[in-house]
C-alpha positions in Angstrom: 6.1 12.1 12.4 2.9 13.6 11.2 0.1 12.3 9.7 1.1 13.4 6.3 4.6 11.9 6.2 3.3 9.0 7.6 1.1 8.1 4.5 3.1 9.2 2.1 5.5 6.5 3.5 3.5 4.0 4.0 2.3 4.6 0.1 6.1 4.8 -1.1 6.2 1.2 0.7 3.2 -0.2 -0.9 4.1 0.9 -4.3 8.0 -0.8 -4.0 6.4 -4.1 -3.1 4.0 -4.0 -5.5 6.8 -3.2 -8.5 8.7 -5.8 -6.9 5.6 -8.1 -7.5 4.9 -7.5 -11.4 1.7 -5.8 -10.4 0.1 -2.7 -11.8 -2.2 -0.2 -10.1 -5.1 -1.8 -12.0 -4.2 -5.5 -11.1 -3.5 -4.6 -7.2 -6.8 -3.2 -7.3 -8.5 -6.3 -8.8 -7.0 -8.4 -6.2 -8.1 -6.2 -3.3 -11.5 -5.5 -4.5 -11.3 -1.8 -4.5 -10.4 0.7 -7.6 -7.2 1.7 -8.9 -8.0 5.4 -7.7 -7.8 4.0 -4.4 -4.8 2.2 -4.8 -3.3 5.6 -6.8 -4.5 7.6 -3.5 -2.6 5.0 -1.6 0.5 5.3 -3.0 0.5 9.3 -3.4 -0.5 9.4 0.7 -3.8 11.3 0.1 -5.6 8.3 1.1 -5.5 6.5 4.4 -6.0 2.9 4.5 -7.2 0.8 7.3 -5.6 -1.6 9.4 -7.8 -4.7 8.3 -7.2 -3.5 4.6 -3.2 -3.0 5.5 -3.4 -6.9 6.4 -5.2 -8.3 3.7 -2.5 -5.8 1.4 0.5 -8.3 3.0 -1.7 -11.3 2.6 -2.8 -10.6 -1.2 1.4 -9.6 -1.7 2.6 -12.5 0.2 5.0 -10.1 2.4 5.3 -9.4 5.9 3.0 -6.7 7.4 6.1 -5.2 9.1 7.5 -4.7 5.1 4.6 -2.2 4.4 4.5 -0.5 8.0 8.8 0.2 8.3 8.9 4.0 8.1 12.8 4.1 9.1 13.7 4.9 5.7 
């Protein structure tokens, strides 16, 4: 898997669980402290996201880590 694919899946995953979570862009972004350009860049895959910020993404959603880093699908 390339580097490409990989955060374009990763940003597919994060933008499922936070749908399934009632959130918006804007009110992930709140929560995490950052913009909701970042979280947009995120979720298209032009934006890479570090693993610190990957944990505190699970914590803030209440998921498993593993839930935002499965790139089976």
């Amino acid at each position: 898997m390339d580097k490409e694919t990989l955060l374009k899946k990763f940003g597919k995953n994060l933008k499922i669980e936070r749908i399934k979570k009632d959130l918006t862009q804007e009110g992930l972004a709140e929560i995490m402290g950052v913009s909701q350009n970042y979280i947009a860049s995120i979720e298209c895959g032009k934006a890479n996201m570090s693993l610190a910020k990957v944990l505190e993404l699970s914590q803030h959603l209440k998921i498993p880590i593993e839930k935002l880093l499965d790139f089976t699908n």
